[in-house]
C-alpha positions as CSV (number, residue, x, y, z in Angstrom):
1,X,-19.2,5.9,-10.1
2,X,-15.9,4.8,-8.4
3,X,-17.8,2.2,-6.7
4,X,-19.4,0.9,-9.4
5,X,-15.9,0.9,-11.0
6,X,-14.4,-0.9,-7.8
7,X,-16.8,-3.4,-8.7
8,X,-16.0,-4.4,-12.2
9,X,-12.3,-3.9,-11.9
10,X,-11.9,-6.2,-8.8
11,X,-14.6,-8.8,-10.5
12,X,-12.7,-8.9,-13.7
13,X,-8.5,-9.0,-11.8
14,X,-9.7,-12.0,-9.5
15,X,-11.8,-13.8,-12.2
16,X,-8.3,-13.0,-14.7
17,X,-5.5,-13.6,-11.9
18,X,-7.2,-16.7,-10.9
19,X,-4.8,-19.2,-12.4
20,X,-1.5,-17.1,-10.5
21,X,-3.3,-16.7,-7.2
22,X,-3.6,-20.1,-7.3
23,X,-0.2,-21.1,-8.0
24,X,1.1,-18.7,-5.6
25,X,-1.4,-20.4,-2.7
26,X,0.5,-23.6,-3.6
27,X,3.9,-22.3,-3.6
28,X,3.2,-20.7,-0.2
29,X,1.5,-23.9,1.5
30,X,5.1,-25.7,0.7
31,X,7.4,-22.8,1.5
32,X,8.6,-21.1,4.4
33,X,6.1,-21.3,7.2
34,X,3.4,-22.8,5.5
35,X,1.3,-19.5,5.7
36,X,-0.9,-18.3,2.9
37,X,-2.6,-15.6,3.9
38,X,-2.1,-12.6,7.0
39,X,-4.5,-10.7,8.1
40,X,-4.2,-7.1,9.9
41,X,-6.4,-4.6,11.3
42,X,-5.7,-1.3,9.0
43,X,-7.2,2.0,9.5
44,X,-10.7,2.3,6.9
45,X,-13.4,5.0,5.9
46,X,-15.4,6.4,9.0
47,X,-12.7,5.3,11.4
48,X,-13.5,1.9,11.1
49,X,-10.9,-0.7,11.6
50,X,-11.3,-3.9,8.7
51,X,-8.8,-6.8,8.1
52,X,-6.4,-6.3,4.8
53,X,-5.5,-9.1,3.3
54,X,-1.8,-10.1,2.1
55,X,-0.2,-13.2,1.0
56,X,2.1,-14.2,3.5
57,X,5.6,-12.9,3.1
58,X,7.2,-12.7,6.5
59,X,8.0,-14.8,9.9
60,X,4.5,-15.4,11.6
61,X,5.9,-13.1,14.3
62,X,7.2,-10.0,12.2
63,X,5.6,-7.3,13.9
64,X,6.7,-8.5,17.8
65,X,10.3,-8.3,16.2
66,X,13.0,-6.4,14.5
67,X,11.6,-3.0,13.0
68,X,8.6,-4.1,14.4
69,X,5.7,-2.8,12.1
70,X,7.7,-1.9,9.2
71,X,9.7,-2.9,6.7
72,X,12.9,-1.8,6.4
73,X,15.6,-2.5,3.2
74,X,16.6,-6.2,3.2
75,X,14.4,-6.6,6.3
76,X,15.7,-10.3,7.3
77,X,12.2,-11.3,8.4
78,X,10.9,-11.1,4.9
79,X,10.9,-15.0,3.7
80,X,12.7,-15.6,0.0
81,X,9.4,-15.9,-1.5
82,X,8.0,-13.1,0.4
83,X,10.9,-11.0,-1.2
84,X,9.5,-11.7,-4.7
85,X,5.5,-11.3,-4.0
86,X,6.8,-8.0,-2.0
87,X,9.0,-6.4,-5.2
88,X,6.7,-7.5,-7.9
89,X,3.6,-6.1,-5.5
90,X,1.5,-9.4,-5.9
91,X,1.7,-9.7,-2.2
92,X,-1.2,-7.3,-2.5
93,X,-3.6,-8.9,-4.9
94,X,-5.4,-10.9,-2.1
95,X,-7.1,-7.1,-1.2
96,X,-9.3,-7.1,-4.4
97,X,-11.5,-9.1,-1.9
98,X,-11.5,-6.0,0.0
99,X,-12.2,-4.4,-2.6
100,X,-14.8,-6.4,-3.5
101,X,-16.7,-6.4,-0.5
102,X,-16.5,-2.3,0.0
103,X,-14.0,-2.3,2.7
104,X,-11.4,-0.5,-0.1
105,X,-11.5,1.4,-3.0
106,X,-9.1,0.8,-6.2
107,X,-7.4,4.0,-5.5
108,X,-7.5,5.9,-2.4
109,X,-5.3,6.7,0.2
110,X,-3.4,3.7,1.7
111,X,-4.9,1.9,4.8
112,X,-2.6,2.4,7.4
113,X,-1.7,0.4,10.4
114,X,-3.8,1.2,13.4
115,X,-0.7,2.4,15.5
116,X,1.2,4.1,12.5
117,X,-2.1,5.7,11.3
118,X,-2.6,7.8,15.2
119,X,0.4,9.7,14.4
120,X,-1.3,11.4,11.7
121,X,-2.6,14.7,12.8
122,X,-5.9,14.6,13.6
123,X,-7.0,17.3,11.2
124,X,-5.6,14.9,8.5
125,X,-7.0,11.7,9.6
126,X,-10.4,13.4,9.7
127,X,-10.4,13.8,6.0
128,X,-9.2,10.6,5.4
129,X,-11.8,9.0,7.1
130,X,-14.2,10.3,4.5
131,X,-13.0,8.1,1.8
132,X,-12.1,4.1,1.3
133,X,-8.3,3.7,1.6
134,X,-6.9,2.2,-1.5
135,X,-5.3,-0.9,-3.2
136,X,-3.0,1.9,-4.6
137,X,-2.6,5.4,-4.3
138,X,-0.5,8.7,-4.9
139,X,1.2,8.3,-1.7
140,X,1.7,4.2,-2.6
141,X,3.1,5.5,-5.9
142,X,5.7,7.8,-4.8
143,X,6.3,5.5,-1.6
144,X,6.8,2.5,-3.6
145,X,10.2,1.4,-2.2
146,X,9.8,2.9,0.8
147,X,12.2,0.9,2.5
148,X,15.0,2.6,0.8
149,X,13.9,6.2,2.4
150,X,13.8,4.2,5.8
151,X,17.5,2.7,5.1
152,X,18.6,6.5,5.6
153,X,18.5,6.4,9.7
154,X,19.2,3.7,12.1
155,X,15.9,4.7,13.8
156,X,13.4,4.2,10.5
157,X,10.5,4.4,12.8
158,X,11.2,8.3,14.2
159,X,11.9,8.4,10.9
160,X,8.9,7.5,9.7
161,X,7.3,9.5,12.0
162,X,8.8,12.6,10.8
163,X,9.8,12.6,7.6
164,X,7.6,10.3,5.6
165,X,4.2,10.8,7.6
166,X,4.3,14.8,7.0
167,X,4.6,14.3,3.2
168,X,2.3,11.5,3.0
169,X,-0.3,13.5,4.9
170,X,0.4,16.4,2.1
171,X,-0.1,13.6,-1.0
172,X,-2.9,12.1,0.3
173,X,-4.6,15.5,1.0
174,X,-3.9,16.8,-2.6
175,X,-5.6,13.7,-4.0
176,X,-8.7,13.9,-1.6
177,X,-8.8,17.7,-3.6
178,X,-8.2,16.1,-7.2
179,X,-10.3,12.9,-6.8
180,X,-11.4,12.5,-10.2
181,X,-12.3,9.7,-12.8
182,X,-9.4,11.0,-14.7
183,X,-7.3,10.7,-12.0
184,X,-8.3,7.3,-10.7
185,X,-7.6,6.3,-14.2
186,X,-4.1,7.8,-14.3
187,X,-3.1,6.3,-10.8
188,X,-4.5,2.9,-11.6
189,X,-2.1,3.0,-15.4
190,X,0.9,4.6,-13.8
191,X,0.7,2.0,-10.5
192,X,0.9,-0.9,-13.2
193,X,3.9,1.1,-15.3
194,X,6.5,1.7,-12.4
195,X,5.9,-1.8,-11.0
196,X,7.1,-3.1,-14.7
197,X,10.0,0.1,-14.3
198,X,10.3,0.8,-10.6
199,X,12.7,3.6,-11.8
200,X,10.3,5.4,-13.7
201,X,10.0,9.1,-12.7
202,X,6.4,9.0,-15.2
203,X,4.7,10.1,-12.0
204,X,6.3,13.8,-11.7
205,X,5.5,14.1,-15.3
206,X,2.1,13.0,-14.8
207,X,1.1,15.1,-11.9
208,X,3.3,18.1,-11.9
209,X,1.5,19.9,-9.3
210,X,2.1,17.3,-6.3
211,X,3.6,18.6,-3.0
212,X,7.3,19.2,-3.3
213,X,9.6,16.7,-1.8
214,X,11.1,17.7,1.1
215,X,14.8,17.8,1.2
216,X,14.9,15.1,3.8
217,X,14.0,12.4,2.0
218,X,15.6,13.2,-1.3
């Protein structure tokens, strides 16, 4: 059924987003680098490495410098459009292809980097391999500006390692063990509501029984 649902919904956003993706394409062939599209290996079901799709938001060479593979808060490799498509989340859209195709789901966990994805433990990452990763997702919902949690240390990337990957592990787990039509509904509505109100806290209200928060990144 989710499939089937993947299908329709992906169909119906590119066929109804047509007319911004385009303007965006446009905007991005005459702006910064000239770079429409990028292209990186991300972690998918079975294992299996697949190229996600983004529009173009940062210097060619982002990931060979500064915080390397990810983005911190006011990351000065993100391009002035970049910072717009990044905050409003259309940076994204390009991955209803993926969807499209059956390399991602609507919702699912998110596809991780291939580097940033081996630090899960392996008992995790073996469950997560079961599923499509996701064009959102509880963990993308309550990670949604991640960047500020990485703002906290002046080494985000152990930080990342050790703060944010254990609880991420935990949301993504409770949602392989709730992975409903009900919830794939609710994620899909309350991904579109806190990227209208990015202060929103609908998504505590909405699933009350999520891992707690631990204290280290509240």
């Amino acid at each position: 059924m989710s499939r089937f649902l993947d299908i329709i919904f992906s169909l119906s956003a590119l066929a109804l987003l047509s007319p911004l993706l385009i303007i965006i394409v446009v905007i991005l062939k005459v702006t910064g680098e000239g770079e429409i599209f990028y292209v990186q290996k991300r972690a998918g079901k079975k294992g299996n490495s697949f190229g996600l799709i983004k529009f173009a938001t940062m210097l060619k060479n982002s990931p060979n410098i500064g915080a390397g593979e990810i983005t911190v808060q006011n990351d000065p490799r993100v391009l002035p459009f970049g910072r717009f498509l990044r905050k409003t989340k259309i940076n994204e859209l390009p991955q209803l292809w993926n969807i499209l195709i059956g390399e991602m789901s609507v919702v699912g966990p998110r596809p991780m980097v291939l580097n940033t994805y081996a630090y899960y433990p392996e008992s995790v990452r073996l469950k997560l391999d079961t599923i499509r990763p996701g064009l959102t997702g509880i963990g993308s919902i309550v990670f949604r500006d991640e960047e500020s949690y990485l703002a906290k240390s002046a080494r985000p990337m152990e930080f990342y390692r050790e703060n944010i990957i254990p609880y991420k592990s935990q949301l993504e787990l409770w949602f392989l063990e709730h992975n409903t039509l009900w919830v794939y509904i609710k994620i899909i509505v309350i991904t579109v509501w806190v990227v209208i109100i990015p202060s929103s806290k609908i998504v505590e209200k909405a699933f009350k029984d999520l891992p707690k928060l631990p204290d280290s990144l509240i």
